[in-house]
N, C-alpha and C positions, 0 to 999 in steps of 0.2 A: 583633187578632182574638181574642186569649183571652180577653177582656172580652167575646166578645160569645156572648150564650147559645145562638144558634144552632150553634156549632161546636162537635165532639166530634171532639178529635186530632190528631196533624198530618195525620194522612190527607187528612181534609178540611182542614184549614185550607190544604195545599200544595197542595187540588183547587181551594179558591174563589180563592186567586192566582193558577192557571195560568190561566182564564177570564178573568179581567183582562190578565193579560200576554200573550195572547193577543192582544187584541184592540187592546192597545196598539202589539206590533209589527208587527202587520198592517197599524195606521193607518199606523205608520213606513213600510212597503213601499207602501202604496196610494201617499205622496207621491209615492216615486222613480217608483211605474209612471206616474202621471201627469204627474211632469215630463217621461219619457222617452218616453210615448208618447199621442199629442194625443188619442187616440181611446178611452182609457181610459175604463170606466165599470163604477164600484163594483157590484158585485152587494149591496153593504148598501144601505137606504132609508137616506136624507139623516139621518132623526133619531135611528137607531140609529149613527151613526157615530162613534167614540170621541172627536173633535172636539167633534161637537156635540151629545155630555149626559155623557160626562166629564169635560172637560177645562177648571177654572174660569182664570178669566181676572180672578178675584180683583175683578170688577163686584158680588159678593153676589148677583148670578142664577142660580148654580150650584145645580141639586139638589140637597139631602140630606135627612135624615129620611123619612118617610112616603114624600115626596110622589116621590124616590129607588126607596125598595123595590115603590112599586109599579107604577114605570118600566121598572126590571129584573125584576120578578116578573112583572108584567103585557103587555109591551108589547116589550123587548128579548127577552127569552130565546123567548119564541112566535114573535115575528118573525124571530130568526135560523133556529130552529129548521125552520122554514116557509120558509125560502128555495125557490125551484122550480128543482131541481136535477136535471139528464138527462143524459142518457151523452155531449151533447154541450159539457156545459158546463166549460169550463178548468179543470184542476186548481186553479190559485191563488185558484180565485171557488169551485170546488163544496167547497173544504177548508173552508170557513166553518159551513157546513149542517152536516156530519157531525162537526167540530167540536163542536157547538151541541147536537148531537143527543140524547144524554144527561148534559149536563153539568148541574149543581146550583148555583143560589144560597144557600147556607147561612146566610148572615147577616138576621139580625133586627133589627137596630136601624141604623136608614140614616143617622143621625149617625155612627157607627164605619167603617161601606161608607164615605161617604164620605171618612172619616181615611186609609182606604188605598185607594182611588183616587188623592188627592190626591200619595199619595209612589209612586206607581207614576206617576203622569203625569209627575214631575217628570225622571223618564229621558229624557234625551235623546238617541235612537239613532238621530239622522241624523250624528250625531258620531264618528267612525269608534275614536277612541281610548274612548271610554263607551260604543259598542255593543262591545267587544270586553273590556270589564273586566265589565259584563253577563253575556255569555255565559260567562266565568269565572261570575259568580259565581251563574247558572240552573243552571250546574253543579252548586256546593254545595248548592242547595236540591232538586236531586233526588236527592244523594245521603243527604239526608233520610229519601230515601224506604226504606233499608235499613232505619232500623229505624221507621218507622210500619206497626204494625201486618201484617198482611196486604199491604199494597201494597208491601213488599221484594220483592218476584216479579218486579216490572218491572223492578228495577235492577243493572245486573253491575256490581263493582267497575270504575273505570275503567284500576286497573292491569292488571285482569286483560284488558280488550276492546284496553288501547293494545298490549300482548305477543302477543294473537294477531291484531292488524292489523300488529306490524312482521315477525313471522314469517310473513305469509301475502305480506308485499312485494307491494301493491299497484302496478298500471303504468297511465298514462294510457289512456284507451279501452275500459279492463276496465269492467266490468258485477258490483255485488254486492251480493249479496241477503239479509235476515234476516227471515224468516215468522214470528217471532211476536217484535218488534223494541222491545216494552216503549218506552221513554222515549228508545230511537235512541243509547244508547251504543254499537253495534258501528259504526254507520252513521258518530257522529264521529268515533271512531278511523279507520276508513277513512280520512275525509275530511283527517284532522289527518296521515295520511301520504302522501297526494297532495298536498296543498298544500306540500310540499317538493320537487314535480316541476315545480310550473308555470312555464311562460315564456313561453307565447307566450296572446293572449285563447281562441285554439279547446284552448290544456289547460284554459283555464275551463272553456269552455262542456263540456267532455269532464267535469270533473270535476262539477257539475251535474245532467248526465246517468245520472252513475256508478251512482247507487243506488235500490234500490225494498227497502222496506219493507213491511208487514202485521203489525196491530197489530187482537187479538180484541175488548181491552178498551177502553172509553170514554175512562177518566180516561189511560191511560198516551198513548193515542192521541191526546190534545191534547196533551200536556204532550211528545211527540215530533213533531210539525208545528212547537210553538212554538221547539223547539230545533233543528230546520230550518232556519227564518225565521231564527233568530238566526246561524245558520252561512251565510248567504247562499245558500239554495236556494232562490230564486223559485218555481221549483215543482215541491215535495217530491214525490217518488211513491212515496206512504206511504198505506197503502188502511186503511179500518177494515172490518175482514174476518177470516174463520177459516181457517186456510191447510188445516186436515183436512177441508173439508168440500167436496173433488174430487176425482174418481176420478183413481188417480196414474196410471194407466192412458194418459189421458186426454191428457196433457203431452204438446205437440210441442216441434218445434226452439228457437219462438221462447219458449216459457215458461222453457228452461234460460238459466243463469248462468254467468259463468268463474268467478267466488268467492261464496262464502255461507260467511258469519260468523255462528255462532249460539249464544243458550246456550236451548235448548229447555226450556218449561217442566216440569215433572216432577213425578210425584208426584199430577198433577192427572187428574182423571175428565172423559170425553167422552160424552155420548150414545150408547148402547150402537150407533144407525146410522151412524156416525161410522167403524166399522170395516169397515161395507161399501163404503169408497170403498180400500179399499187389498187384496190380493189375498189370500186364505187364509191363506198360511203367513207374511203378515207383520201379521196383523190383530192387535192388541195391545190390552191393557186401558188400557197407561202409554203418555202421553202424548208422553213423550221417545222411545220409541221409536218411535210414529205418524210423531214429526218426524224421524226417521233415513229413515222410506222416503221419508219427501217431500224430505228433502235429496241422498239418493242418485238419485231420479229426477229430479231438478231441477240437479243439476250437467252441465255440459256437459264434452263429452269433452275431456282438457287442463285440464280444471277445477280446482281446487281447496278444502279447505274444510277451516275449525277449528271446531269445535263441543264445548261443556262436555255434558257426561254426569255423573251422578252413579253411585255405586261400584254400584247394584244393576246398571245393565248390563254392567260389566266382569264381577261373577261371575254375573249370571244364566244358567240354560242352560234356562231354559224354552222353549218350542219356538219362541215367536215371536221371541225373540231370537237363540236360536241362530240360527232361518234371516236375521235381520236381519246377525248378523255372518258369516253364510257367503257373505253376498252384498257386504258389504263386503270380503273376504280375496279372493274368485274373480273380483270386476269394479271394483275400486278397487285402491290403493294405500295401505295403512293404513301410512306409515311411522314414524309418531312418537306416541305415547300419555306424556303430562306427566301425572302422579299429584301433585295439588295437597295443599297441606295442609289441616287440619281448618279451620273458625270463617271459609275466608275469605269465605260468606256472613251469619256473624255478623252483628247479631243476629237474622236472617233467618230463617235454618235454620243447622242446622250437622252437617248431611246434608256428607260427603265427595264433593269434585265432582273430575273429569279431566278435559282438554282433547284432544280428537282429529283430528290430523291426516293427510289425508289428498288422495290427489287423482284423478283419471280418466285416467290415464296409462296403468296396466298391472294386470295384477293382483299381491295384493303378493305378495313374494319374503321381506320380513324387516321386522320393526317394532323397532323401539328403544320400551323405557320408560326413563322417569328419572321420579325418587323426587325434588320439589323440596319441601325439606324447611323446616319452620319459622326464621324466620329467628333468628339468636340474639339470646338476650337478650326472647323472643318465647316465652309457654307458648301463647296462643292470639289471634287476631288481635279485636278488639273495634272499639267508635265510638270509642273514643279513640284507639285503635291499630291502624289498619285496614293491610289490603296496603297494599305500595306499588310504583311502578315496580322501584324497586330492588332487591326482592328476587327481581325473576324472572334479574337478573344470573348466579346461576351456569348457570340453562341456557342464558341466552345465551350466553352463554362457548363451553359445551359443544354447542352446537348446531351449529358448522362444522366441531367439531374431534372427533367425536364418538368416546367408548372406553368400557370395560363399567369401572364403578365401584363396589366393594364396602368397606364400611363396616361394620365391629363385627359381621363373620361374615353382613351382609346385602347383599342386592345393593341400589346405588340405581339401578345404570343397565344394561340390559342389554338384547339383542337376542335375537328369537327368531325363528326360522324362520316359515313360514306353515302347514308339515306339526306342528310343534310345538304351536304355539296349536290348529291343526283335532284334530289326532290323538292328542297325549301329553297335553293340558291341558283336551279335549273344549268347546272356544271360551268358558273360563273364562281372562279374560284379566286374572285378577286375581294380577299378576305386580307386584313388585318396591312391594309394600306398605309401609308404613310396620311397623318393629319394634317390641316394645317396648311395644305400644299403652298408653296409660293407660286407667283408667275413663274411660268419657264418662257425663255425664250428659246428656241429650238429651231432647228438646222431647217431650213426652208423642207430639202427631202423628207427630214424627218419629221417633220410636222404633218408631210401630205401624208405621208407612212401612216402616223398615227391616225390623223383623220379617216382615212379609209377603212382602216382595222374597226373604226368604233362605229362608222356605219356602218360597215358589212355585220356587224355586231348588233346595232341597234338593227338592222333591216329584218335579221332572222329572229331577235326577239319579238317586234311587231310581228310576222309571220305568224311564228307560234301561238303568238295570242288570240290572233285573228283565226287559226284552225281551231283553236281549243272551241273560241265562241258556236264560228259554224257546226261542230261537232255538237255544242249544247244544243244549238236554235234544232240541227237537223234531230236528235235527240227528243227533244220537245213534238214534235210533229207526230 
């Protein structure tokens, strides 16, 4: 692909694979649904089918060059695209069309398309030991995606999605949710810790069931269907859709979840009417906070849920947040806030993220923070030296056995009230920080990101003081 003059990056170059490998393990599934079931019948036309104009059979009749590009330019991607797709039509046949939707053929020269058609057909994923070293390695190539470009938005480490799916201890029959689900790492982790529950075929079919997705963007939203397929979800329920754009209002019984796993994207701007779907005092400019009321009204009661934040919500106290975390402290259970280290979205951002857990049990009573600190030997986490499982080990540790923990005159681990956080700390809950800070040097964006956040921060805490006074002065009168 780097030879071919149409492609600029891995961005694209990991967008025109995912269309291809797409379409390759769909053919894989169309086999088995047609072996298993007589009455099967492809929603692709006979000559779009990756069979019969990918797949050479070494006869010399095989497409390529021209007559290739304008098979796929002309004729595949319009025809999928054009599929006739209604609210009645089976998830596993309408995922093709929306798929299709806005995806891109990048490549220009149909001798090289076909060089890599050629070694993606040669997959053989009716193979149960090669569809599974696959899916290993669909992995590494969306981990990829951290540092191309702009498209690291869709990808969370996956040590960090496998620690908050063992901490959130999924159970068969549960129901879990992530509205804006990038490339579906929360959704494997899930699935990577129920598959050590199953035993009988209905914890399959339970685990199958388990999940729904919603994914805004095009490219993330193929590239997590394909990693679906490859996790054996016949039929993923995974929507290409904006999860801000319903009144939260709106949400009955059936719209809530037991768990929703999320790391909401942040930082990012919505269409100024985007905030009239959510009620006054939680209408927000920042998009991570949009996604806190839609996960607070989307959990069901007994629910549960771990969601990354970055450090501007812990100390913001501008007004939508504060009422965002009043309403977390008075109708949830906030008990556990993990202050991550710096770099671990390196080279992505390197914006300071937290993980927040929480659940719909009670309102809370007392939250624990711990401080999980750089691992040693570790100045900052990079692509060569990325997280890993193993350094979430000391909060695992610490997680059942839990004690307040101070370090070199700082706390790493400590508990506070809920009258605390609302009342001594004014829901600045930027509590048990990293000391010591070094410079950072920070991504020009992310730097104005930050800057912003801490004014709009500092502006609302000057506000409040300045009300509190005039309420004394007018009080005095």
């Amino acid at each position: 692909m780097r030879n071919d003059a149409g492609i600029n990056g891995d961005a694209q170059r990991i967008e025109q694979i995912a269309w291809l490998l797409f379409l390759k393990v769909y053919d894989a599934k169309e086999q088995d649904w047609e072996w298993s079931d007589d009455g099967y019948a492809s929603i692709i036309p006979d000559n779009c089918r990756w069979a019969n104009w990918a797949h050479d059979d070494k006869s010399g009749s095989a497409m390529t060059g021209d007559k290739l590009l304008d098979f796929v330019n002309n004729t595949l991607f319009p025809t999928l695209r054009g599929l006739n797709v209604d609210a009645n039509t089976p998830i596993k046949k309408a995922i093709v069309q929306t798929t299709f939707a806005d995806a891109n053929n990048y490549m220009k020269d149909g001798v090289l398309l076909r060089q890599v058609i050629n070694i993606i057909d040669e997959l053989d994923l009716s193979d149960y030991e090669e569809s599974h070293a696959f899916g290993e390695i669909y992995e590494s190539i969306l981990k990829e995606l951290q540092s191309a470009g702009s498209a690291g938005e869709f990808y969370t480490p996956r040590a960090v999605t496998d620690f908050m799916a063992k901490m959130i201890k999924p159970k068969i029959g549960e129901h879990m949710a992530d509205f804006a689900c990038g490339t579906g790492g929360f959704i494997t982790s899930w699935l990577k810790e129920l598959d050590k529950q199953i035993v009988t075929t209905g914890d399959n079919s339970a685990r199958s069931e388990s999940v729904y997705g919603v994914e805004k963007k095009q490219f993330p939203y193929m590239l997590c269907i394909t990693n679906m397929l490859l996790h054996d979800l016949d039929v993923p329920k995974i929507y290409h859709d904006n999860s801000l754009l319903r009144d939260v209002l709106d949400y009955t019984e059936k719209d809530k979840f037991e768990v929703i796993l999320m790391n909401p994207p942040y930082g990012g701007s919505e269409k100024a009417e985007v905030k009239n779907h959510f009620p006054d005092d939680l209408a927000s400019s920042e998009t991570a906070d949009l996604f806190m009321s839609v996960i607070m009204y989307r959990l069901k009661e007994n629910g549960r849920a771990a969601v990354i934040l970055p450090d501007g919500f812990l100390f913001g106290t501008d007004n939508a947040k504060i009422n965002i975390k009043k309403k977390l402290l008075s109708e949830f259970n906030l008990h556990t806030i993990v202050r991550m280290p710096g770099s671990v979205f390196s080279p992505y951002t390197s914006i300071t993220t937290n993980i927040l857990f929480f659940d719909r049990t009670k309102p809370t009573e007392e939250t624990w923070f711990y401080r999980l600190d750089m691992p040693e030997g570790y100045k900052h986490f990079s692509k060569t030296k990325p997280m890993k499982p193993e350094h979430f080990a000391p909060v695992i540790e610490w997680w059942d056995n839990r004690r307040e923990i101070t370090e070199d005159g700082s706390d790493k681990a400590k508990k506070y009230s809920r009258e605390q956080l609302s009342e001594e700390f004014g829901y600045n809950f930027d509590l048990c920080g990293y000391p010591h800070a070094e410079e950072e040097i920070l991504d020009p964006t992310d730097l104005i990101q930050r800057y912003q956040e801490e004014r709009a921060s500092l502006n609302a805490e000057i506000d409040r003081v300045l009300s509190d006074i005039a309420a004394i002065l007018g009080g005095g009168k």
